[in-house]
N, C-alpha and C positions, 0 to 999 in steps of 0.2 A: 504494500500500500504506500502511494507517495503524498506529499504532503501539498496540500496546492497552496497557492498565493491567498484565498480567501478564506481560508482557517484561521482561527485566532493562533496566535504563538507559534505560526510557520512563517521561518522566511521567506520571502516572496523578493520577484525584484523589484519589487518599488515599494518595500519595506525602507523607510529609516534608520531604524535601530539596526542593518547590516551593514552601514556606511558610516564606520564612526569618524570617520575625518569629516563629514559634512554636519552630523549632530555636533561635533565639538565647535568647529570652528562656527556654527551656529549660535549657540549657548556664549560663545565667548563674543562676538559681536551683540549677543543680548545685553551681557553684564559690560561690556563697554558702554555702549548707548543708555542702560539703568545708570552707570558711574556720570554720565555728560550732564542727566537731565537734573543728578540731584547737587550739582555744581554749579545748575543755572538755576535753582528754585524761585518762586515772587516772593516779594516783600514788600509790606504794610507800608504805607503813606510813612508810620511812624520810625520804622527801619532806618526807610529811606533819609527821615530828617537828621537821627541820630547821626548817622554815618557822612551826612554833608555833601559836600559837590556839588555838581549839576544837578543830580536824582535827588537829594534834598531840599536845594531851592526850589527844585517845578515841584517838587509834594506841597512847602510852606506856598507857592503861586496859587496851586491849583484848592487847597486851604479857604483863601484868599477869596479867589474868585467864584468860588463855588456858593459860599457863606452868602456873598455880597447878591447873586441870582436869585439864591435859595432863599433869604428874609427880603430881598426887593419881593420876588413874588404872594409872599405871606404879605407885605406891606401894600403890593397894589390890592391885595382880594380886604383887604383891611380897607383899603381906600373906598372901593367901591362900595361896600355895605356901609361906609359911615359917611357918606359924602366930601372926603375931605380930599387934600392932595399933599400932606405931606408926610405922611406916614412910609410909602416907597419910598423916599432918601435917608428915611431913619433907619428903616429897614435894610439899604444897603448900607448905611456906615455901620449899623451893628453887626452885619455880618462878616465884614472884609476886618472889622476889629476881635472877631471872635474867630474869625481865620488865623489871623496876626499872634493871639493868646496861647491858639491849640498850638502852632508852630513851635511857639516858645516854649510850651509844658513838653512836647518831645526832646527839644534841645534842652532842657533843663532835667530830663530825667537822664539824658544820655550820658548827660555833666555829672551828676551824682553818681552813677553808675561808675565812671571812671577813676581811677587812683587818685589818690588821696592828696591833694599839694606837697614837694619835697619842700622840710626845713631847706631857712638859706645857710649859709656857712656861718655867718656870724652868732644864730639860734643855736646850732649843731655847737660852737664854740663855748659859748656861755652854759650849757647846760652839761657839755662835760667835763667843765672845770670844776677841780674837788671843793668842794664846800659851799657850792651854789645852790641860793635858797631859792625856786621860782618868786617873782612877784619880790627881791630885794632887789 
């Protein structure tokens, strides 16, 4: 009895698993392309601020600009149901100001985040001199 190609667990010629140089070099062009993609991951608006550049200013821009659309539009539908017209200008400087704050609270968390200010020399000096009281 021979075994034909559509048998389970018979080699067949257009089985895979008989050609291991095509399964390897397969598998290894996978975990290349897996290694690329998590090299290139996204990152949060807030990423982007901590870390600065280019891709940090257009985050704080887009912040900015966004804010300033987003509370103009609350402020025109604001206008319209109360008959006024100044509430869309208040509405866009509150928002390009709450753009401007949320900027800053990433930049400010990235700053904390980071090490600690080195004493200067003269601090280093005075506090390893023997018999030095702090605060005399």
């Amino acid at each position: 009895m021979t075994a034909t190609p559509d048998q389970p667990g018979s080699p067949g010629p257009t089985d895979p698993d008989t050609d291991g140089s095509a399964t390897d070099r397969l598998r290894k062009a996978s975990h290349r392309y897996r290694d690329a993609a998590r090299g290139e991951t996204l990152q949060t608006a807030g990423e982007l601020v901590e870390e600065g550049g280019l891709g940090g200013g257009l985050a704080v821009l887009l912040y900015i600009v966004v804010g300033a659309v987003l509370w103009s539009l609350v402020g025109w539908f604001l206008d319209h149901l109360l008959g006024t017209r100044w509430i869309v200008i208040a509405g866009a400087v509150f928002g390009a100001s709450a753009g401007v704050y949320l900027g800053y609270l990433h930049m400010r968390d990235a700053l904390n985040r980071s090490q600690p200010p080195q004493k200067t020399t003269s601090e280093t000096r005075k506090s390893s001199e023997p018999g030095h009281r702090p605060g005399a």
